[in-house]
C-alpha positions in Angstrom: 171.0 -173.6 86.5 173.0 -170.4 87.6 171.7 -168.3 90.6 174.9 -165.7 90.0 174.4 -162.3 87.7 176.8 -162.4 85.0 177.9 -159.2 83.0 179.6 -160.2 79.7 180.9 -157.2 77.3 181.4 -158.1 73.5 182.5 -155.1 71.5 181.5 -154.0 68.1 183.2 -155.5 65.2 183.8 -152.1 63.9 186.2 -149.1 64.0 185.5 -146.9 66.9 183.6 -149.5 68.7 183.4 -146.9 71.6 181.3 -144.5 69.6 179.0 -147.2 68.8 175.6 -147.9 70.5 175.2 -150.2 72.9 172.4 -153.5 72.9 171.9 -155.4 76.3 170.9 -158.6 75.6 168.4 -160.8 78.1 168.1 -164.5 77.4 165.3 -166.3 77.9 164.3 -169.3 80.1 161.5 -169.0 81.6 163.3 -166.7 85.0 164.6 -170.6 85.8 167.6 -170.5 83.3 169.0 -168.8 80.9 169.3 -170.2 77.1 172.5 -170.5 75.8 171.7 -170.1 72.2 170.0 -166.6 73.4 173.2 -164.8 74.6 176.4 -164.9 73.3 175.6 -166.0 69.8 173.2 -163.2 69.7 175.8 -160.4 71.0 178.0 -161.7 68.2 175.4 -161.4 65.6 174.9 -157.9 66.9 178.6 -157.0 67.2 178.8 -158.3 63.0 175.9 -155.4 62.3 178.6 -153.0 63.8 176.6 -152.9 67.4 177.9 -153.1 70.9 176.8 -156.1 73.2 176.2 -156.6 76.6 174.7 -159.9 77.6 173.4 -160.2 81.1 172.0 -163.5 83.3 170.1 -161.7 85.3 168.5 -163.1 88.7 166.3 -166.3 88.2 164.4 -168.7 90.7 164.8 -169.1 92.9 165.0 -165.5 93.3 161.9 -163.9 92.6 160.4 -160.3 91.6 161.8 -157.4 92.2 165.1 -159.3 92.3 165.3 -159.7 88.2 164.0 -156.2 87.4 165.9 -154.2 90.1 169.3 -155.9 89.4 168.6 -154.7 84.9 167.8 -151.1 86.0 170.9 -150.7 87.9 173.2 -152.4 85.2 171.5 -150.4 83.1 172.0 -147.0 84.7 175.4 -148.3 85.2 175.8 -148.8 81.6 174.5 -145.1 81.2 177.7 -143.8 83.6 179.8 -145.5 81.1 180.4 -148.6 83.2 181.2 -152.4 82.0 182.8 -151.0 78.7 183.4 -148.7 76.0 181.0 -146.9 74.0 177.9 -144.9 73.7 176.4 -144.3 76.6 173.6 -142.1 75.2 172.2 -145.5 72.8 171.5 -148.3 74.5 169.0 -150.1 73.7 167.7 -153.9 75.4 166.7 -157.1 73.1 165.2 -159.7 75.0 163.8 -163.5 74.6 160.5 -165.3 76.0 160.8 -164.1 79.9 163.9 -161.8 79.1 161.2 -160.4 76.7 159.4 -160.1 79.4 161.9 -158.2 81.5 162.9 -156.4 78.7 159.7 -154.9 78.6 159.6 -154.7 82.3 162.5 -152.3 82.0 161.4 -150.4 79.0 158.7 -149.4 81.3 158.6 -147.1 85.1 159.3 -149.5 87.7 156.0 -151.2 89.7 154.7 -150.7 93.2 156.8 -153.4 94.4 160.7 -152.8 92.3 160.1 -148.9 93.9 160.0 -150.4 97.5 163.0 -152.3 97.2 165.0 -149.5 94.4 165.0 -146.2 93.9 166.5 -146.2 90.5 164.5 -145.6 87.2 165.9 -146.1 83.5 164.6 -146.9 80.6 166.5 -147.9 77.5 166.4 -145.8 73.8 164.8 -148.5 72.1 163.4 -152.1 72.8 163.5 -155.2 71.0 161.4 -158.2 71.7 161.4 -161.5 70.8 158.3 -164.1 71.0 158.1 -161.9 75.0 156.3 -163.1 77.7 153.8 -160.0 78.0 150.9 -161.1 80.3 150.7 -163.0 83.5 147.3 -163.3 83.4 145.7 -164.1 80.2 147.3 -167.1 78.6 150.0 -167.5 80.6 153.8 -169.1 80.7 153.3 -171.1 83.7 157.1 -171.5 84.4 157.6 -167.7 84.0 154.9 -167.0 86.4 156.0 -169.6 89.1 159.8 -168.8 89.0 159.1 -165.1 89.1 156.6 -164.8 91.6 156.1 -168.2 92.9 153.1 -170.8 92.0 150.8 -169.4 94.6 150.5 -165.7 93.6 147.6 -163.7 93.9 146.1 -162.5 91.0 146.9 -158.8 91.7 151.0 -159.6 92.0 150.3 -161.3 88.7 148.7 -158.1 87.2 150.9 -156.0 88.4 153.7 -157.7 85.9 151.1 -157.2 82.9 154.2 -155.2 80.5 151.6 -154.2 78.1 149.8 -153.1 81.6 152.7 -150.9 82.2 153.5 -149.2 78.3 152.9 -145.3 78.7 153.9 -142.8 76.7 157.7 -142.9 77.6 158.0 -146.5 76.9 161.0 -146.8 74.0 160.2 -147.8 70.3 159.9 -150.9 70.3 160.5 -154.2 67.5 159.1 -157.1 68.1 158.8 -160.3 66.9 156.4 -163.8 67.1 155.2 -166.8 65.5 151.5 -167.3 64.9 152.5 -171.2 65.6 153.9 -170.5 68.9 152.0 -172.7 71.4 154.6 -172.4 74.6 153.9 -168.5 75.0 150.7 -167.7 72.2 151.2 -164.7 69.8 148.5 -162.5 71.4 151.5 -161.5 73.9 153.1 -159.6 71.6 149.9 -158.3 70.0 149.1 -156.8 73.1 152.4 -155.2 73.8 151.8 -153.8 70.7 148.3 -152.6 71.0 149.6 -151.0 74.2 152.3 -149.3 72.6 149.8 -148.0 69.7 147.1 -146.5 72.1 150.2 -144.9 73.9 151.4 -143.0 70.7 154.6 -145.0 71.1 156.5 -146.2 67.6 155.9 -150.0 67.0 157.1 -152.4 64.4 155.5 -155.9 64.6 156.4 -158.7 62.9 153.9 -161.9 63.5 155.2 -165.6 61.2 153.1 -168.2 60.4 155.6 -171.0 61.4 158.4 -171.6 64.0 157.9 -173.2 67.4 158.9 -171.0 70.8 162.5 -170.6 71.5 164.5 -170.4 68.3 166.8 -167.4 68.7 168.6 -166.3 65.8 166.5 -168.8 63.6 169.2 -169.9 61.5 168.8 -171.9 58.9 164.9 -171.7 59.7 163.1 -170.2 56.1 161.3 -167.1 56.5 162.3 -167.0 60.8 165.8 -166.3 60.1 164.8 -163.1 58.3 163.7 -161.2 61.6 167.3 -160.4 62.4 167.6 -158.9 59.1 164.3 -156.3 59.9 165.6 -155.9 63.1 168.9 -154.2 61.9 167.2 -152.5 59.2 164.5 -151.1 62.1 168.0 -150.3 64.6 169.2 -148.2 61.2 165.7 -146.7 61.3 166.0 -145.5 64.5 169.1 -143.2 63.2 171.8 -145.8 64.8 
């Protein structure tokens, strides 16, 4: 387990990587760890489609909320000042895993009652991509998420509070996201809510829901029809006019 923040910048496998858009990347593990297989072999695939990469292990337990959130909007509007590398400062866009899903939608969104008392800073990113998220932590919940994050006596308002689809308005970025219908660790009506949220909000939404593939399996390599969401997800980036 690592309790230090970590900034790692991988540039685009392309020619004028500094004119290129930007992707921060948030593994997942449950705000306790993060996944290995959920960082730097992710910034690489991204790097390969000709993107930017910055992959950050961001504050886990035990630190606890605001710490995660208010150290993610202040790399990210240091990433907007140019900071931590070279390239487009006016793209960047976050892609996150499981509880980085979570936080990645935390960030996507204006910062809660409690990350304004402790930050004054508010960013958002251009564009969000999510990956089997933790959305709710209130309605079929990640245990682990909600104990490291807040701790395993939380009220039920803190919990609310960190309801991301709770949170979508109609700034929130357009968003990608993607699940597994077989998904029993964090169930797929997280990321049907997200979207639903996003929807009623007006904001652009591209869900992908698969019938197979268990929680946690990154770039899905090798996995059948799993593997293919990294393929829509570059096709939806090129949407997006990056």
């Amino acid at each position: 387990m690592t309790h230090a923040d970590e900034i790692v910048f991988l540039p685009a496998r392309a020619e004028a990587p500094e004119s290129r858009p930007l992707m921060l990347v948030l593994p997942g593990g449950g705000y306790a760890h993060h996944a290995p297989h959920e960082a730097e072999p992710v910034a690489a695939w991204l790097n390969d489609a000709g993107l930017n990469a910055v992959v950050f292990r961001y504050p886990v337990a035990p630190r606890r909320h605001p710490e995660p959130i208010v150290a993610t909007r202040s790399l990210l509007a240091a990433l907007r000042r140019g900071e931590h590398g070279a390239f487009d400062a006016s793209r960047i866009g976050v892609l996150g895993f499981s509880a980085g899903g979570h936080l990645a939608a935390t960030l996507s969104n204006a910062p809660t009652a409690a990350e304004r008392a402790a930050h004054d800073v508010d960013a958002r990113p251009d564009l969000a991509i999510l990956c089997y998220p933790v959305i709710s932590m209130t309605d079929l919940v990640h245990r682990g998420s909600v104990d490291a994050l807040l701790g395993p006596d939380a009220p039920i308002a803190a919990r609310a509070a960190l309801d991301a689809d709770a949170l979508v308005d109609e700034h929130t970025p357009p968003t990608f996201l993607w699940h597994t219908a077989a998904d029993e660790a964090v169930p797929v009506t997280h990321a049907l809510a997200y979207t639903r949220a996003l929807v009623r909000h007006g904001v652009p939404a591209d869900l992908h829901v698969f019938a197979e593939g268990a929680h946690g399996k990154g770039l899905a390599t090798g996995l059948g029809p799993l593997e293919g969401w990294t393929r829509l997800a570059v096709d939806w980036i090129r949407e997006q006019g990056w």
